[in-house]
mmCIF file of the N, C-alpha and C atoms, coordinates in Angstrom:
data_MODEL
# 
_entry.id   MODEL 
# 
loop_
_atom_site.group_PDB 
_atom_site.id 
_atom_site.type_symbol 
_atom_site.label_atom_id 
_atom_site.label_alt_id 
_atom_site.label_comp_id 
_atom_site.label_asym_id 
_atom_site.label_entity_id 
_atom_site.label_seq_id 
_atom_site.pdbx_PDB_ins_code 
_atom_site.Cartn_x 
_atom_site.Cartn_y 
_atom_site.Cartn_z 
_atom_site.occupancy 
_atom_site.B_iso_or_equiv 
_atom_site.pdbx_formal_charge 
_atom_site.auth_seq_id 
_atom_site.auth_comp_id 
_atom_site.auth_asym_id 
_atom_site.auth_atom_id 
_atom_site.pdbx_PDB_model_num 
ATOM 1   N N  . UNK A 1 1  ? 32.104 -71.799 3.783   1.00 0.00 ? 1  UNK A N  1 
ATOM 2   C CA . UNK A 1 1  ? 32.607 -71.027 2.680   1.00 0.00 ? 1  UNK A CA 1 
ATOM 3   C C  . UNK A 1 1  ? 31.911 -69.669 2.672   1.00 0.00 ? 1  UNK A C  1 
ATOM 4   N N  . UNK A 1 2  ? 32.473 -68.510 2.587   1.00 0.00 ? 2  UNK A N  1 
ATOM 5   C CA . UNK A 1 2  ? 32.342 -67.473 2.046   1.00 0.00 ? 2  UNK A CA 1 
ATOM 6   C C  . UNK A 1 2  ? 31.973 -67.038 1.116   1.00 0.00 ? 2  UNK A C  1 
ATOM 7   N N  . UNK A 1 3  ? 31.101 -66.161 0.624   1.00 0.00 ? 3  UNK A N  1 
ATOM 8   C CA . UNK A 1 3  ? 30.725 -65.533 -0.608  1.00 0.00 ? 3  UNK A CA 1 
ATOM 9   C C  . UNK A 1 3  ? 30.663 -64.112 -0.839  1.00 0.00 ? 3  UNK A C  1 
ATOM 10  N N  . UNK A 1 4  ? 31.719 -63.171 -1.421  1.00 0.00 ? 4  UNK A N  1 
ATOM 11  C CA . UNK A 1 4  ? 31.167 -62.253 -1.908  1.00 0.00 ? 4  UNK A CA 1 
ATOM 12  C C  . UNK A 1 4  ? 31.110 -61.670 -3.252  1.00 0.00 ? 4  UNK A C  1 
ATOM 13  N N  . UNK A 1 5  ? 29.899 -60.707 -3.135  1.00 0.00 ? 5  UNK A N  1 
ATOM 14  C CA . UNK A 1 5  ? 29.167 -60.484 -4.389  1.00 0.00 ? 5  UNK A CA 1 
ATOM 15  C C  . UNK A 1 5  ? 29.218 -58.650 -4.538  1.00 0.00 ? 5  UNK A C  1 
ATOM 16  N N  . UNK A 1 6  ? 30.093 -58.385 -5.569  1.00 0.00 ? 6  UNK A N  1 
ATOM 17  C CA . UNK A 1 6  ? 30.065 -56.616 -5.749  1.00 0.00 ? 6  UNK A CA 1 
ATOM 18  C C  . UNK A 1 6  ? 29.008 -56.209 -6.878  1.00 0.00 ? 6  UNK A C  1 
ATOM 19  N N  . UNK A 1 7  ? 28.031 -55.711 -6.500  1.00 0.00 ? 7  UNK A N  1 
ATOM 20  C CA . UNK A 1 7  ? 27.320 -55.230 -7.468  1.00 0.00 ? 7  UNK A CA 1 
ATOM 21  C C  . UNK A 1 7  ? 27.258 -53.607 -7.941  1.00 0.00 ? 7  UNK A C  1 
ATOM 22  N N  . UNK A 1 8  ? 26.990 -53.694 -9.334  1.00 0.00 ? 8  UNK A N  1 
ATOM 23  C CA . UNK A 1 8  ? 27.008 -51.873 -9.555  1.00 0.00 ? 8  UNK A CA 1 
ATOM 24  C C  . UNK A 1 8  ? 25.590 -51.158 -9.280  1.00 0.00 ? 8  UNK A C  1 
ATOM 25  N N  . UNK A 1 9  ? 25.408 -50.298 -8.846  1.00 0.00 ? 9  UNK A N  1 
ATOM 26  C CA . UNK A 1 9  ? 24.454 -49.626 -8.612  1.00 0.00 ? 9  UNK A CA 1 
ATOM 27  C C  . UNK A 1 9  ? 23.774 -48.745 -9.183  1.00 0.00 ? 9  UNK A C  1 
ATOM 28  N N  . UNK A 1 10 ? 22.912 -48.813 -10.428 1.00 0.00 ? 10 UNK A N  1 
ATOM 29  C CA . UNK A 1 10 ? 22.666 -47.054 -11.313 1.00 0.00 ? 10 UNK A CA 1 
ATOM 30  C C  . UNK A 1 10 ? 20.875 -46.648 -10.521 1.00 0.00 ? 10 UNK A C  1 
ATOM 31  N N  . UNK A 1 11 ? 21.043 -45.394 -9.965  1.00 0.00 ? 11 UNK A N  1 
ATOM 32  C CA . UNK A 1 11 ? 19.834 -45.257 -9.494  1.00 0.00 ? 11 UNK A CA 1 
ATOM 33  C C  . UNK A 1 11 ? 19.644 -44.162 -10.533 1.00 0.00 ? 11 UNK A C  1 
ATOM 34  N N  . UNK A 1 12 ? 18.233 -44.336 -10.877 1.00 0.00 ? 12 UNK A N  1 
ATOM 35  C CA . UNK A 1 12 ? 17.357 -43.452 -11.729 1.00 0.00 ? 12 UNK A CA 1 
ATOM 36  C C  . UNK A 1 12 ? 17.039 -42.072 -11.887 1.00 0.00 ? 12 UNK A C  1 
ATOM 37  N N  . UNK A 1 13 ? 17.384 -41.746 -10.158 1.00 0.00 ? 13 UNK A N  1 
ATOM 38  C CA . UNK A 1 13 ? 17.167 -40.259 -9.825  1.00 0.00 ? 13 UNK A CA 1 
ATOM 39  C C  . UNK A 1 13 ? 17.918 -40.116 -8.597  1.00 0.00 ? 13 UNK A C  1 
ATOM 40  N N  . UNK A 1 14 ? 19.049 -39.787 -8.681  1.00 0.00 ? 14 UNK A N  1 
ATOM 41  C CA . UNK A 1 14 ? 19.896 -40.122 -7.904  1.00 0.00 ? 14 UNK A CA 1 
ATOM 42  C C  . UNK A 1 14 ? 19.842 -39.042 -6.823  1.00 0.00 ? 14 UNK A C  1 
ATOM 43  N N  . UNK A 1 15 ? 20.262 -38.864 -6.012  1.00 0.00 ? 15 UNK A N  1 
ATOM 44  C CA . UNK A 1 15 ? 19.708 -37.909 -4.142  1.00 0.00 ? 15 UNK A CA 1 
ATOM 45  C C  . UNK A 1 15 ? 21.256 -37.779 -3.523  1.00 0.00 ? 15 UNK A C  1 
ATOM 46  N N  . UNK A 1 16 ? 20.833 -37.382 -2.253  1.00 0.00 ? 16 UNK A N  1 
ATOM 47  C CA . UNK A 1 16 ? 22.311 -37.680 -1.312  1.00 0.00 ? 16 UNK A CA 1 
ATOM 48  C C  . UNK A 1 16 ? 21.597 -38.285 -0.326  1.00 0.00 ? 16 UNK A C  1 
ATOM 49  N N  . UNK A 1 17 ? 20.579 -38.962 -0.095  1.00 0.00 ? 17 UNK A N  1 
ATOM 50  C CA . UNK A 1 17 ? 20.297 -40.132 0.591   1.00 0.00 ? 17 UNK A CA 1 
ATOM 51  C C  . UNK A 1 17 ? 20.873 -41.205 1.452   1.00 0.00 ? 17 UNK A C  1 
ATOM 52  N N  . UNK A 1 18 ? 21.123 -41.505 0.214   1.00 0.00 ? 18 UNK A N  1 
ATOM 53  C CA . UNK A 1 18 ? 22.212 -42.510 0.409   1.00 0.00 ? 18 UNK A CA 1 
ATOM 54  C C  . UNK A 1 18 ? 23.663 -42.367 0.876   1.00 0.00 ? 18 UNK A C  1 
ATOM 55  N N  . UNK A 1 19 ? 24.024 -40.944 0.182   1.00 0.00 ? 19 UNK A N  1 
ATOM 56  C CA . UNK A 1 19 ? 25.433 -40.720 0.513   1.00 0.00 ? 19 UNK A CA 1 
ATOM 57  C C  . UNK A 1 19 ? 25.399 -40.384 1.995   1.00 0.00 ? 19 UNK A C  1 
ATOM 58  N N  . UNK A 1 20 ? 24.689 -39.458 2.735   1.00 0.00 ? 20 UNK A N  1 
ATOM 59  C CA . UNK A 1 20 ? 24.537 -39.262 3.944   1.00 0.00 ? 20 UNK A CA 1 
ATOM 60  C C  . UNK A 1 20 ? 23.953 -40.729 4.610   1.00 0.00 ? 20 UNK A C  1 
ATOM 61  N N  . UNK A 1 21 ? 23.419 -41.443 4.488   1.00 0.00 ? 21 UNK A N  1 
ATOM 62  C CA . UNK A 1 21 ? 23.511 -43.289 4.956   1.00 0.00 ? 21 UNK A CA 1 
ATOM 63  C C  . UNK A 1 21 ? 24.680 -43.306 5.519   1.00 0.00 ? 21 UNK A C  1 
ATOM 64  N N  . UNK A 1 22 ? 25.394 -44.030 3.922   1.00 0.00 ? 22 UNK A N  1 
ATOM 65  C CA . UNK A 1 22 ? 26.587 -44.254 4.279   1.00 0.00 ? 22 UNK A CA 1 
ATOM 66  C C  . UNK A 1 22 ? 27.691 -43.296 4.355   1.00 0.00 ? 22 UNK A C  1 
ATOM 67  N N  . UNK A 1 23 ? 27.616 -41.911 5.285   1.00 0.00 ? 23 UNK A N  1 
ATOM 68  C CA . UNK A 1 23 ? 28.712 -40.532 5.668   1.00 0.00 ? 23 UNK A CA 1 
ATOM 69  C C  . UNK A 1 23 ? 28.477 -41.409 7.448   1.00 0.00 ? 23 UNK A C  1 
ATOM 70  N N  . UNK A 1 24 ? 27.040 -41.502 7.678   1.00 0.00 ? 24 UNK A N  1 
ATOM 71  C CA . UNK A 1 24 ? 26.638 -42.001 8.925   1.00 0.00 ? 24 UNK A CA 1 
ATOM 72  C C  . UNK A 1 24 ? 26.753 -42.986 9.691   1.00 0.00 ? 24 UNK A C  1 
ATOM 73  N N  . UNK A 1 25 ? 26.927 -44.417 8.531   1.00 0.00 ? 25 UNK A N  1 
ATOM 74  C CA . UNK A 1 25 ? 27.479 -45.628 8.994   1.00 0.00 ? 25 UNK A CA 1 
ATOM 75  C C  . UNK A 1 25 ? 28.419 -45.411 9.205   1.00 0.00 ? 25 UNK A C  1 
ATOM 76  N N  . UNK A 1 26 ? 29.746 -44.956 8.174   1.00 0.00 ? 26 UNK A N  1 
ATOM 77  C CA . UNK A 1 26 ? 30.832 -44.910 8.445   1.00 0.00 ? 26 UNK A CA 1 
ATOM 78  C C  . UNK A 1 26 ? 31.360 -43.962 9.596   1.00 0.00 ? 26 UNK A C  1 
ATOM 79  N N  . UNK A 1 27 ? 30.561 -43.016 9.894   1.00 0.00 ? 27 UNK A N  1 
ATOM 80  C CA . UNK A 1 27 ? 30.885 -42.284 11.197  1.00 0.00 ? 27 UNK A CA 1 
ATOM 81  C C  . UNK A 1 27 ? 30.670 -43.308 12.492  1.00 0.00 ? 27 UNK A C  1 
ATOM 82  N N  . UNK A 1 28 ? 29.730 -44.238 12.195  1.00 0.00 ? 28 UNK A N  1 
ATOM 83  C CA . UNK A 1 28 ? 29.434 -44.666 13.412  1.00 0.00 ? 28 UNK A CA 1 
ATOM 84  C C  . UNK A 1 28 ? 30.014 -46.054 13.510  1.00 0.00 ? 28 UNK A C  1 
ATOM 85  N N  . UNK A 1 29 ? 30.715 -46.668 12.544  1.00 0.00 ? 29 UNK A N  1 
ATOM 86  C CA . UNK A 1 29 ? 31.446 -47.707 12.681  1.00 0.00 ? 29 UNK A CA 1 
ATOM 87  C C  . UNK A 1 29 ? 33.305 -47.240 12.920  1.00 0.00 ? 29 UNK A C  1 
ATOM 88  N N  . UNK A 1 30 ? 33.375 -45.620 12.684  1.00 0.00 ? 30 UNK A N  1 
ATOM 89  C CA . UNK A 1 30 ? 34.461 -45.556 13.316  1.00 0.00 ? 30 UNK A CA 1 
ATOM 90  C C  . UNK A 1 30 ? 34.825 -45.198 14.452  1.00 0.00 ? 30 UNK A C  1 
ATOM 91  N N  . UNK A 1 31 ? 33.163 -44.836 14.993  1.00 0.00 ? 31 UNK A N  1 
ATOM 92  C CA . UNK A 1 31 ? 33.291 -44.392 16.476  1.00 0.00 ? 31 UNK A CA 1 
ATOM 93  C C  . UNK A 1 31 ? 33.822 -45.624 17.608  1.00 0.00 ? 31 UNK A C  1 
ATOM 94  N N  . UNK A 1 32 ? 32.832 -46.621 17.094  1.00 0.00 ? 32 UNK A N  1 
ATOM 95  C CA . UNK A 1 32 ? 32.583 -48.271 17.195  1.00 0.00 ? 32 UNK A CA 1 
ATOM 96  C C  . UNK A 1 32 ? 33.960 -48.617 17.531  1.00 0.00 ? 32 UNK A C  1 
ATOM 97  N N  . UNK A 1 33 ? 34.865 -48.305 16.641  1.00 0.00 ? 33 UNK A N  1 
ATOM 98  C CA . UNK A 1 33 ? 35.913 -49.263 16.242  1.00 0.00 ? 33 UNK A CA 1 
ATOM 99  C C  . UNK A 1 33 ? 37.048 -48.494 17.222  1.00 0.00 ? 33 UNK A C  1 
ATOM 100 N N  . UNK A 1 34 ? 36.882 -47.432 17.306  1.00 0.00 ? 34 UNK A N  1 
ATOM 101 C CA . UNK A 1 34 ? 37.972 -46.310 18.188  1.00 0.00 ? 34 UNK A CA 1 
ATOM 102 C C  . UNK A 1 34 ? 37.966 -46.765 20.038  1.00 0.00 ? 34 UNK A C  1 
ATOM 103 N N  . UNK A 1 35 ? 36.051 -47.031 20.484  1.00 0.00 ? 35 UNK A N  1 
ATOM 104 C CA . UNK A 1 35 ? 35.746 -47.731 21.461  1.00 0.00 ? 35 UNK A CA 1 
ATOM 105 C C  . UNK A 1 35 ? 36.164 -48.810 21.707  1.00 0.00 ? 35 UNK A C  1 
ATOM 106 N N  . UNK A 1 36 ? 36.460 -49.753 20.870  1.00 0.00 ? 36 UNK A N  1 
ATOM 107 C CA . UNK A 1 36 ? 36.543 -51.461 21.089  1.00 0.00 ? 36 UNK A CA 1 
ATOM 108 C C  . UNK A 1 36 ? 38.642 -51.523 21.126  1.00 0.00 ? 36 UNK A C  1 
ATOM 109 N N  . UNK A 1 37 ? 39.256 -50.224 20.559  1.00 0.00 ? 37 UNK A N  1 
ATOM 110 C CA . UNK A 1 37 ? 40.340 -49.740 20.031  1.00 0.00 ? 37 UNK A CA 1 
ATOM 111 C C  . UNK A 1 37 ? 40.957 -49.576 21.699  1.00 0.00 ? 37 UNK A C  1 
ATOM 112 N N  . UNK A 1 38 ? 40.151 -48.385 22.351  1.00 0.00 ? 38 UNK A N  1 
ATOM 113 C CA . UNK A 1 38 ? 40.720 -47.655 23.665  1.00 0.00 ? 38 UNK A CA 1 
ATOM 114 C C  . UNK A 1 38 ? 40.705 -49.115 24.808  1.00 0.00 ? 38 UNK A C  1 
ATOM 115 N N  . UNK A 1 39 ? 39.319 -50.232 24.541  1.00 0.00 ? 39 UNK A N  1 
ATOM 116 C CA . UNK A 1 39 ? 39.433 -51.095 25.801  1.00 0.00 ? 39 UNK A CA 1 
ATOM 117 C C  . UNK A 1 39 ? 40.684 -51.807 25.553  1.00 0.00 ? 39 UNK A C  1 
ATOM 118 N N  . UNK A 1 40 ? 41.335 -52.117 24.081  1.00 0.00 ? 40 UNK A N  1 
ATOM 119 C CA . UNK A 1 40 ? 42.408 -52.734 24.444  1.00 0.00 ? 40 UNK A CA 1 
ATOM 120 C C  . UNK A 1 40 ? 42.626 -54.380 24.108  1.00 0.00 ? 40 UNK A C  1 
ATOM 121 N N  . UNK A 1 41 ? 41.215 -55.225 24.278  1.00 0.00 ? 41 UNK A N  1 
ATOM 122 C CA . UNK A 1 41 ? 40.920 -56.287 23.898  1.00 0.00 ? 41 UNK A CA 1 
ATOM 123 C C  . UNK A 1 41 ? 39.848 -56.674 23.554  1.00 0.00 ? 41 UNK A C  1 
ATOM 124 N N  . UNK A 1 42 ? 39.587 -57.938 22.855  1.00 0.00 ? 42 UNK A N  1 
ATOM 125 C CA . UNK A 1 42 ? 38.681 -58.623 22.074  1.00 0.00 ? 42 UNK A CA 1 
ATOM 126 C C  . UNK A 1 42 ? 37.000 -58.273 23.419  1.00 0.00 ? 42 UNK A C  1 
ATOM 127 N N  . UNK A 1 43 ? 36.169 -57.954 22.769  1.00 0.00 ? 43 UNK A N  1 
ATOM 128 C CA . UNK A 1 43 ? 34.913 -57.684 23.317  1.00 0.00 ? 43 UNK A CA 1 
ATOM 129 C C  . UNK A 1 43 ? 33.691 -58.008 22.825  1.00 0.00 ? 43 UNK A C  1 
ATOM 130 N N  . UNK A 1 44 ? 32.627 -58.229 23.514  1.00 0.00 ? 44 UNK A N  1 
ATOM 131 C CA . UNK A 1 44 ? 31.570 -58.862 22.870  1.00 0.00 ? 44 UNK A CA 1 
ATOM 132 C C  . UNK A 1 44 ? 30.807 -57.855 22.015  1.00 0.00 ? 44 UNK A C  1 
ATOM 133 N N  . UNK A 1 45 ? 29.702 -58.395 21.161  1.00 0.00 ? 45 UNK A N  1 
ATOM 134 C CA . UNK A 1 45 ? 28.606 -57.475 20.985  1.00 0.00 ? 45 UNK A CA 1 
ATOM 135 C C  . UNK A 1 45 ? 28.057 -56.332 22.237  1.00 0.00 ? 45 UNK A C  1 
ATOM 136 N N  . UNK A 1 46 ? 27.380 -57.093 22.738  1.00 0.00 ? 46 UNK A N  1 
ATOM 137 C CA . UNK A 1 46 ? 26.675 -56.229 24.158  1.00 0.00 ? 46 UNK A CA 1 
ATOM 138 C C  . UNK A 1 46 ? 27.534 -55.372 24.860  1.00 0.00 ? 46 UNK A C  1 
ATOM 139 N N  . UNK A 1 47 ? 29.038 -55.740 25.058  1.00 0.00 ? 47 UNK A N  1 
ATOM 140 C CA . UNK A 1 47 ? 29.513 -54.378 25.932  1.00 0.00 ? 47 UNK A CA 1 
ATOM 141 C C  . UNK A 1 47 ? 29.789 -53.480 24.870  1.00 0.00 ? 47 UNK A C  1 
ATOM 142 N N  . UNK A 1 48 ? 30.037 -53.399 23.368  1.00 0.00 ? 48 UNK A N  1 
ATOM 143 C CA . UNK A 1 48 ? 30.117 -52.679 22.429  1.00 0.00 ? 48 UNK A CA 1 
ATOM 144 C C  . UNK A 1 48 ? 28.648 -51.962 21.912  1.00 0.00 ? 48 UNK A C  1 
ATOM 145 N N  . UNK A 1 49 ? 27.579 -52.272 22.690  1.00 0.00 ? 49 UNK A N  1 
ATOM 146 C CA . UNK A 1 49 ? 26.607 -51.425 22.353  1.00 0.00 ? 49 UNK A CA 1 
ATOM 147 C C  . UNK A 1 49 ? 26.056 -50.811 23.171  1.00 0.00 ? 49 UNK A C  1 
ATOM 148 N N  . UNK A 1 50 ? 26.733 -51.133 24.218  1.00 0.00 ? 50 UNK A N  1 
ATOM 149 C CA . UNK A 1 50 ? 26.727 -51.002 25.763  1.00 0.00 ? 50 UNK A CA 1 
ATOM 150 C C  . UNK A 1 50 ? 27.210 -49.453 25.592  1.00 0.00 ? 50 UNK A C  1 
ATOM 151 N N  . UNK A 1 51 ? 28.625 -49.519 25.298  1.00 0.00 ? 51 UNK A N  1 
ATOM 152 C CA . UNK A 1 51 ? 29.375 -48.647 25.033  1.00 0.00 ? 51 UNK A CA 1 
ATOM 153 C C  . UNK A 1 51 ? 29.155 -47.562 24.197  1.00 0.00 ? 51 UNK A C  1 
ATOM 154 N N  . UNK A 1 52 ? 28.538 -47.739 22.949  1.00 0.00 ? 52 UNK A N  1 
ATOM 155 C CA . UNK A 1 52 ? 28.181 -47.278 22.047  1.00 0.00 ? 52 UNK A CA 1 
ATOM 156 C C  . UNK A 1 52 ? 27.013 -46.089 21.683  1.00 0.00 ? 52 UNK A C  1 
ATOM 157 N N  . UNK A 1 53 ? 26.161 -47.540 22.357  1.00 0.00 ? 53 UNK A N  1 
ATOM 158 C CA . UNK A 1 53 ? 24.364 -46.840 21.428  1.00 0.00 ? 53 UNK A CA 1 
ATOM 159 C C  . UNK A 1 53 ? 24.190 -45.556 21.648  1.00 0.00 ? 53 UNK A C  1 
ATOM 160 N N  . UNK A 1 54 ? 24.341 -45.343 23.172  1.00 0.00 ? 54 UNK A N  1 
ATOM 161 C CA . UNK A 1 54 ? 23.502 -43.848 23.460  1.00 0.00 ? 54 UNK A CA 1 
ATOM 162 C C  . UNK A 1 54 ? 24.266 -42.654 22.633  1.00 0.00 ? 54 UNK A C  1 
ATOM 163 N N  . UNK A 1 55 ? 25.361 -42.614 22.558  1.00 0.00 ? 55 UNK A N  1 
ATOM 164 C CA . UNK A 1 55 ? 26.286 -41.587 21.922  1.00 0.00 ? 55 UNK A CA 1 
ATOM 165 C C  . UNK A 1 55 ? 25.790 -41.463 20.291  1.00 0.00 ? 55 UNK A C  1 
ATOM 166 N N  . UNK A 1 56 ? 26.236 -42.881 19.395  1.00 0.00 ? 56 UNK A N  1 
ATOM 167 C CA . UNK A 1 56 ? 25.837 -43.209 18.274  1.00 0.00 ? 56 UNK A CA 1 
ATOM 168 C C  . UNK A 1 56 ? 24.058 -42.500 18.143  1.00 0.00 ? 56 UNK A C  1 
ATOM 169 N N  . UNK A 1 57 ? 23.228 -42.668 19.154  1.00 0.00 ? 57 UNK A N  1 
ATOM 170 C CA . UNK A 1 57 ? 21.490 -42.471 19.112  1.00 0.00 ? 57 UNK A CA 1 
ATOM 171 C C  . UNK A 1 57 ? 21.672 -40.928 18.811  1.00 0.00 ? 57 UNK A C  1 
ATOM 172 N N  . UNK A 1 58 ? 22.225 -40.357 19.724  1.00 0.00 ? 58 UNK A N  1 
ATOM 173 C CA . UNK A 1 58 ? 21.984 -38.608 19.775  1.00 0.00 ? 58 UNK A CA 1 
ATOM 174 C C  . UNK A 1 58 ? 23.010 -37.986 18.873  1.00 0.00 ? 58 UNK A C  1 
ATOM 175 N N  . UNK A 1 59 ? 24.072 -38.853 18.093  1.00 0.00 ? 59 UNK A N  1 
ATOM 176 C CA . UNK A 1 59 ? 24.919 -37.866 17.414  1.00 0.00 ? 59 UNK A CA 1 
ATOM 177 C C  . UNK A 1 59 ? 24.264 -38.180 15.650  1.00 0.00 ? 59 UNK A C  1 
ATOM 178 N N  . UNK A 1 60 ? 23.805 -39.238 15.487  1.00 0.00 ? 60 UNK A N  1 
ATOM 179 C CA . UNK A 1 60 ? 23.871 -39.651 14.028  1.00 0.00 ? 60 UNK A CA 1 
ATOM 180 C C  . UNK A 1 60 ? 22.607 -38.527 13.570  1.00 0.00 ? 60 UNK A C  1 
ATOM 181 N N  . UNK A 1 61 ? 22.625 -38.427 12.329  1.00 0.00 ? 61 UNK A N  1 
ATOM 182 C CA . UNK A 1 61 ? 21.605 -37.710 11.277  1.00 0.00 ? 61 UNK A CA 1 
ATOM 183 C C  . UNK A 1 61 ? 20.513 -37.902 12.123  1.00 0.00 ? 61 UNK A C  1 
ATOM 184 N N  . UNK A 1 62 ? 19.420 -37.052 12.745  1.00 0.00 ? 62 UNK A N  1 
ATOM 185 C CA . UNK A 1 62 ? 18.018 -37.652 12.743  1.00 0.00 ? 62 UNK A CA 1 
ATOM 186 C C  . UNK A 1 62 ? 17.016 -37.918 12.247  1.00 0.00 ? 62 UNK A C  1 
ATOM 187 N N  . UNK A 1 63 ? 17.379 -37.777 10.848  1.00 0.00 ? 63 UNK A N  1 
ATOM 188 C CA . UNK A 1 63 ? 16.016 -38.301 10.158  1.00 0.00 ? 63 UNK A CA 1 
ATOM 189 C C  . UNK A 1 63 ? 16.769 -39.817 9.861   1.00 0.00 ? 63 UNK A C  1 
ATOM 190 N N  . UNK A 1 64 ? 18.042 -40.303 9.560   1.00 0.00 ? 64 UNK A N  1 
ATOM 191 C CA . UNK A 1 64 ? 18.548 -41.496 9.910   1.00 0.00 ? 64 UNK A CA 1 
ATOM 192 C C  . UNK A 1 64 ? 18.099 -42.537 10.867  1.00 0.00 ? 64 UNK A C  1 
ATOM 193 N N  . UNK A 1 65 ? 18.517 -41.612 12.005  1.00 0.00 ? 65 UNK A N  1 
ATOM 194 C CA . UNK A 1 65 ? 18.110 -42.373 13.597  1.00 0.00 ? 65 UNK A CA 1 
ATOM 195 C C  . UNK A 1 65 ? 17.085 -42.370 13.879  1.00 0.00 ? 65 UNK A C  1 
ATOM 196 N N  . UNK A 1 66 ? 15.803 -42.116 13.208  1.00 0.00 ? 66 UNK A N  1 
ATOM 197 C CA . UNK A 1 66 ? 14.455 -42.238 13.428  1.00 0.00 ? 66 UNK A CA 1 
ATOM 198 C C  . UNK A 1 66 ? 14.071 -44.085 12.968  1.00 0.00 ? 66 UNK A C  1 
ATOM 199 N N  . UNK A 1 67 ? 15.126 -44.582 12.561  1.00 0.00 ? 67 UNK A N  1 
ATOM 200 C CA . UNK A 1 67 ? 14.920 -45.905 11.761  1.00 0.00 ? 67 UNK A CA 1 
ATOM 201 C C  . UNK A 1 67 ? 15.219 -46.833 12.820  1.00 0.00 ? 67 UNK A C  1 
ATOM 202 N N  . UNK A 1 68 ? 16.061 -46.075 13.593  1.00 0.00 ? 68 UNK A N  1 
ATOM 203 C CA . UNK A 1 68 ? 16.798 -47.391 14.279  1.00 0.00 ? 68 UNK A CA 1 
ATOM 204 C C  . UNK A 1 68 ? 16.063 -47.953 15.348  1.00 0.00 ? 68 UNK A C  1 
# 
């Protein structure tokens, strides 16, 4: 079984932190998805990071990609 849970979020002192996070995930899960898109068929983890990482490493935010 499945579970999901939507929670609201009020931060105290709010930034663009976060918003640039997630500007970055979502850049990099549509890069992700465009890659796994062009091979055409179902693919594993590993050739999708295979594919991926180095591009995703040098394009994302770098004070982001200092985490990863």
């Amino acid at each position: 079984m499945q579970l999901t849970k939507t929670i609201i979020l009020k931060l105290d002192a709010p930034d663009n932190d976060l918003a640039e996070l997630l500007g970055a995930f979502s850049q990099g899960m549509n890069y992700a998805s465009q890659i796994v898109f062009d091979i055409g068929k179902p693919v594993g983890s590993g050739l999708i990071q295979k594919a991926t990482y180095k591009h995703l490493r040098n394009n994302l935010n770098p004070e982001i990609s200092d985490g990863l």
